[in-house]
N, C-alpha and C positions, 0 to 999 in steps of 0.2 A: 504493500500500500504506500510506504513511504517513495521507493520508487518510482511509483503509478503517481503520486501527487508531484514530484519535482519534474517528471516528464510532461505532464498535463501543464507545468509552469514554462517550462520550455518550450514549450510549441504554442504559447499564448504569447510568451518574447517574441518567438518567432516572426506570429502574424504579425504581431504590432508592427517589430521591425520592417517586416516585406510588405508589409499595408501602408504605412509610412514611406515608405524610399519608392516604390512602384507605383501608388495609387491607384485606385480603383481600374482602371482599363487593365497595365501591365499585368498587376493582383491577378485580377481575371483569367489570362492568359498561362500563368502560371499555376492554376486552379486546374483550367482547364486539361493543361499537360499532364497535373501531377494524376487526376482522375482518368488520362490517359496510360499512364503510368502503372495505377493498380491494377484495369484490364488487364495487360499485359502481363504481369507481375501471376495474376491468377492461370494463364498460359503456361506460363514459364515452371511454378512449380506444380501444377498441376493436380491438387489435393493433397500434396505430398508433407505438408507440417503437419497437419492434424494425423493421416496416417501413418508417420514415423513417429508423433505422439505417443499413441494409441497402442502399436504396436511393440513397442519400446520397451512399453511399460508391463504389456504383457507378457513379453518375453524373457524382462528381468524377472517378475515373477515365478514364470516357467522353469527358468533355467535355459532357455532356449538361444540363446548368446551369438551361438555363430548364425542364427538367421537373422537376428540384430545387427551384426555387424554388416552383413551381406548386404539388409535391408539399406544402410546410410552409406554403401558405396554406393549402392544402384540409385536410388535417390537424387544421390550428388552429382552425378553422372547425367541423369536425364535432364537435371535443370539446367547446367553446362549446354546441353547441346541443344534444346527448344532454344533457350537465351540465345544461342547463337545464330540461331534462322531467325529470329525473332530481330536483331538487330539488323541481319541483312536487308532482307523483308522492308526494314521499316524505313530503312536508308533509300532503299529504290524507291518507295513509294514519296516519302517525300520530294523527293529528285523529282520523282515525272509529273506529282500535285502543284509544285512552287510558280507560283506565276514568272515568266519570262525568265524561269530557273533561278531564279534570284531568292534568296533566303531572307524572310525577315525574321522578327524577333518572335516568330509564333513556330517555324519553322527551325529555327536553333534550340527554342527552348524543348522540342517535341525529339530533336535530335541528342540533345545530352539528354535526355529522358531514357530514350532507350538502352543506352547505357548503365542504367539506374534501375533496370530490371533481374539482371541475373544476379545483382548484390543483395539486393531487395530475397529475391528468390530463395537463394540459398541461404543468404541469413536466417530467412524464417525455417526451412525443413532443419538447420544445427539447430534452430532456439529449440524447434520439436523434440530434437533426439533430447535435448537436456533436460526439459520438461519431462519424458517419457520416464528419465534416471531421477526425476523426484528434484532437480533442481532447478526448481522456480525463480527462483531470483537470476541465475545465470541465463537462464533459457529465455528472461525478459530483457539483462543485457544485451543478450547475442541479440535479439529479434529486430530493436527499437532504440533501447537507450543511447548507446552508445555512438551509433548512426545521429541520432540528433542531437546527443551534446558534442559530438566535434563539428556538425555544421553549425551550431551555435556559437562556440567559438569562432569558427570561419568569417562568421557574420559580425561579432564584436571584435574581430581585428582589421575588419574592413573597416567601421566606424570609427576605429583608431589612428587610422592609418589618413582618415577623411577621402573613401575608395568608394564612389557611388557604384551602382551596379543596374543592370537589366533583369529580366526574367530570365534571361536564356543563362548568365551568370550566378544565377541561385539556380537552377536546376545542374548547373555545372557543380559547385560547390557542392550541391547534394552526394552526385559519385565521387568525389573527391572522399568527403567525409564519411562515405558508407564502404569506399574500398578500403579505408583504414579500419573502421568498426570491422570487416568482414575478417582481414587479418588478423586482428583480436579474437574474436570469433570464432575463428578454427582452432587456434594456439587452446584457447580458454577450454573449448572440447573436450581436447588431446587430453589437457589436464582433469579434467573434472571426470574422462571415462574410467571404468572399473578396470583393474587389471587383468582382469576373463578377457574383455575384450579387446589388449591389444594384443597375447598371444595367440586366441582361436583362431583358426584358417575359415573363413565366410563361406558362408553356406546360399543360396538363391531362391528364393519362391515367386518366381516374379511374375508366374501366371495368376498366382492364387495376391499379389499384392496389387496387380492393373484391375483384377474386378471390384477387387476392394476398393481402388481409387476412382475407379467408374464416377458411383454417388458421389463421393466427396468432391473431384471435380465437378460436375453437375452443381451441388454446393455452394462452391466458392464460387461459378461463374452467377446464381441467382442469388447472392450474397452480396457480390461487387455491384449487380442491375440494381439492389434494394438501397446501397449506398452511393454509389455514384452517378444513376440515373440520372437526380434531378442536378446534377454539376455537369453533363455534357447536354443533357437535353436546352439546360439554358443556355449554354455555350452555341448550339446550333440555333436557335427560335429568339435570342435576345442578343444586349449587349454584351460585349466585355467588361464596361462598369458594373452591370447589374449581376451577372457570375463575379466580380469581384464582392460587393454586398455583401450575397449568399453563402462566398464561401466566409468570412467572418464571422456571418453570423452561424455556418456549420460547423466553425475550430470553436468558440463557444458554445456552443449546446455540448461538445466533446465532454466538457469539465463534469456535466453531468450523469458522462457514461463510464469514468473511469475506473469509478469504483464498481463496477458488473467487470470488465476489462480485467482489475486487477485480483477480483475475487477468483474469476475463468482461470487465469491462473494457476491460481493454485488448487480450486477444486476439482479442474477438467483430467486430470490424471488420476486423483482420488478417487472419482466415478469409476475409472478404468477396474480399478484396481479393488476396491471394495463387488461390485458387480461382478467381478470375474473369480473373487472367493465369496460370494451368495451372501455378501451381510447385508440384506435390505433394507433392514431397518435403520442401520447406520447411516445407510445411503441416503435414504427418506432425510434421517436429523440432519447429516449435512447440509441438504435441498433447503430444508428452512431454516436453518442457519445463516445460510450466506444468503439467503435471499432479504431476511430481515438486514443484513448489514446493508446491500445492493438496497433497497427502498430505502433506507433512511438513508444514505449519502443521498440519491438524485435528489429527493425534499427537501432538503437544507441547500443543494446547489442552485434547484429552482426556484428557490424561495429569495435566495441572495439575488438572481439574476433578473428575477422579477420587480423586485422593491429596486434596485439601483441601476438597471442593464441602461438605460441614457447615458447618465450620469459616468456609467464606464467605458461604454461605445465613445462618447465624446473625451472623454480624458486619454484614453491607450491610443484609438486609431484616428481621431479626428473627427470636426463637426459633419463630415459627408456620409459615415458609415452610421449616423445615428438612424436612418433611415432605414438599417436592418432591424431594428428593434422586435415588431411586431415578426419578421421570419423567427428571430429568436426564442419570443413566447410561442411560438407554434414548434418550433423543434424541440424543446424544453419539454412540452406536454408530451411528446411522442415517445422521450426518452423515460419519464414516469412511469408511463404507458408498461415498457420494455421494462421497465423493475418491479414489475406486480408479481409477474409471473416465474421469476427468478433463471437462472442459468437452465434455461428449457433446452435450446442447441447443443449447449454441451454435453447432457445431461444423455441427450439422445444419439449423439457421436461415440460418446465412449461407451453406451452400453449395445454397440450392433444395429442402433436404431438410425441410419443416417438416410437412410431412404424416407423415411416418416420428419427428417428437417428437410431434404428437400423435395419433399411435395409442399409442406407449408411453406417454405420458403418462396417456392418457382408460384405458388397461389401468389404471393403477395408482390413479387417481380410484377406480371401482370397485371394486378392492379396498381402498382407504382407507374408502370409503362404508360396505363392506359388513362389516369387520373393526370399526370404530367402533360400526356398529346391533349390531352380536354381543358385543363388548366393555366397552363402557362403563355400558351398565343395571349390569353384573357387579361391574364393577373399576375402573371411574371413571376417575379421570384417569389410572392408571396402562395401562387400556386401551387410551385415547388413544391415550398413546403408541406404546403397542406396535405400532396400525394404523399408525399415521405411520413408525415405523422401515420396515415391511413393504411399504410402500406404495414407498418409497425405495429398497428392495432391487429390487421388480418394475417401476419405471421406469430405473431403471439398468442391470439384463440386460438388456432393449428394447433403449435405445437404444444401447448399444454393440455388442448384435450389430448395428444397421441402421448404422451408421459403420462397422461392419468387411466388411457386404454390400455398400454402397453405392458406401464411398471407398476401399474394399481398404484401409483403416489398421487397424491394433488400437489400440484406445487404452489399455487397461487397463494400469495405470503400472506395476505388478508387471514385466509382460513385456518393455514397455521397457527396465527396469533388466537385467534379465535379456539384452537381445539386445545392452543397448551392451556388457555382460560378454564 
């Protein structure tokens, strides 16, 4: 948690700083790349954190070691090599889209982006393996931390230096700081693996791991439509100021999901692990556990951002972003919304259930899709948001009725409170 709040702090510097130096138009553009960005990133590893998660953890329990290991070469390997079509791919395409060939600053910032995908990638399948070995705090450095406190840095010594910059120079900076993080990151691995595994000779299942990754790619790509829909869909149908706005007022509603974020953490391998030795009950008290903590963080975050969110829009980013205020009360509700019900996703990933997140998930993709094409020609960013709240209401009742069908739990924190009464 401590982690999970200095990073939510850092990437609120962040905005400030890049919403300040860029303003709204640039903002935008860099919004829009970096939402370009996760796409891809979901390509690239291909459900492959969650399933090196998953299976990590089951197979420390097993004793099952050399399929462990077998599993994070093949992994690592396959992200290497989509990232690398993936850059090709993306390089031709912007060549033959650029007007009179000529690059501007929408086309530079989309081109170091793709760069920023196989860091991105493979940072996250290590943070899995480490998470899988039960180390949560490492498995959150690898993944995030450390990627944006050195481009944090990067950014406070530009200031220092009085080194104005572009968009396409903060998404440069970004692989700068995330190829160092990724260095760290393997190192940190090596060290934190069990000594089983670095003598056993790897073992392969790699038929029995692509079905498994089937759903969970499925997953993450109706996972990225749910969260980054309404940042490209405005990117296409509005302005670059107005996806500037949105994305501000989307790094702020963040603050109110980090505590779900940071809970995930640490209980999504818990799940794994209690479920695959049959302690259900346990399982259960966990579920309302960290769900009571997840609902009281987001109400005290909504509550701060409702009573003073002008008063803050105007102090951090300036008088022009105050005008995101009302996106803000509408993402805020969404993310409340997303704490009723407590860690449902995860809950259904680690126990075998990932086909049952994405049918609810892909339900609420389509209706984000479909509330954004209906909304935003109208109402803009404020559209947006409102598919995005909507979209979060109807993957939420999903997946908590298939957790209360499946693992006979209720999850919904309300009720817990109510039955410990």
């Amino acid at each position: 948690m401590g982690l999970k709040i200095s990073y939510a702090g850092l990437m609120f510097l962040i905005s400030v700083i890049l919403a300040r130096i860029l303003g709204p138009r640039e903002y935008g553009i860099y919004a829009y790349a970096f939402a370009v960005v996760q796409l891809l990133v979901l390509v690239a590893q291909a459900g492959l954190p969650t399933l090196v998660m998953r299976e990590t953890a089951r197979g420390i329990a097993r004793e099952e070691f050399a399929l462990v290991k077998g599993l994070w070469r093949w992994a690592t390997g396959v992200v290497l090599g989509v990232s690398s079509g993936i850059i090709l791919i993306g390089s031709i395409v912007l060549q033959a889209t650029a007007k009179d060939a000529t690059w501007g600053v929408k086309e530079w910032t989309l081109f170091w982006g793709l760069f920023l995908v196989p860091v991105v990638a493979l940072s996250n399948v290590w943070a899995g393996a480490l998470r899988g070995l039960q180390k949560i705090v490492s498995g959150l450095l690898v993944e995030s931390y450390l990627r944006i406190a050195f481009f944090f840095a990067w950014l406070f010594i530009c200031l220092v230096v009085g080194r104005w910059f572009a968009a396409s120079d903060a998404m440069m900076f970004h692989v700068g700081a995330g190829g160092f993080a990724l260095v760290l990151g393997g190192w940190y691995l090596w060290r934190k693996m069990p000594e089983v595994l670095r003598k056993v000779f790897p073992q392969y299942a790699v038929r029995i791991w692509i079905v498994s990754a089937l759903p969970l790619i499925f997953l993450g790509g109706v996972h990225i439509v749910n969260s980054q829909a309404d940042i490209l869909m405005l990117s296409w149908l509005t302005s670059d100021e107005e996806v500037g706005l949105y994305r501000v007022a989307a790094q702020m509603a963040l603050f109110a999901s980090f505590g779900l974020q940071a809970v995930n953490m640490v209980v999504a391998p818990r799940f794994a692990r209690l479920h695959a030795m049959g302690r259900m009950q346990e399982l259960e008290r966990l579920m309302h556990r960290s769900g009571q903590v997840i609902l009281g963080f987001n109400l005290l975050v909504a509550l701060v951002f409702w009573l003073g969110g002008p008063l803050i829009l105007r102090l951090f980013f300036g008088e022009e972003f105050v005008a995101s205020y009302l996106v803000l009360l509408i993402l805020l509700g969404g993310q409340v919304i997303n704490s009723l019900v407590g860690s449902v996703g995860y809950l259904l990933n680690m126990t075998g259930h990932e086909r049952q997140t994405a049918y609810g998930m892909s339900v609420a993709a389509v209706v984000n899709i479909f509330l954004n094409v209906l909304l935003i020609p109208r109402f803009g960013m404020f559209g947006a948001a409102i598919a995005t709240a909507c979209s979060i209401v109807v993957w939420n009742i999903l997946l908590w009725h298939a957790v209360r069908k499946h693992l006979r739990i209720n999850s919904l924190v309300l009720a817990s409170l109510v039955k410990k009464k």
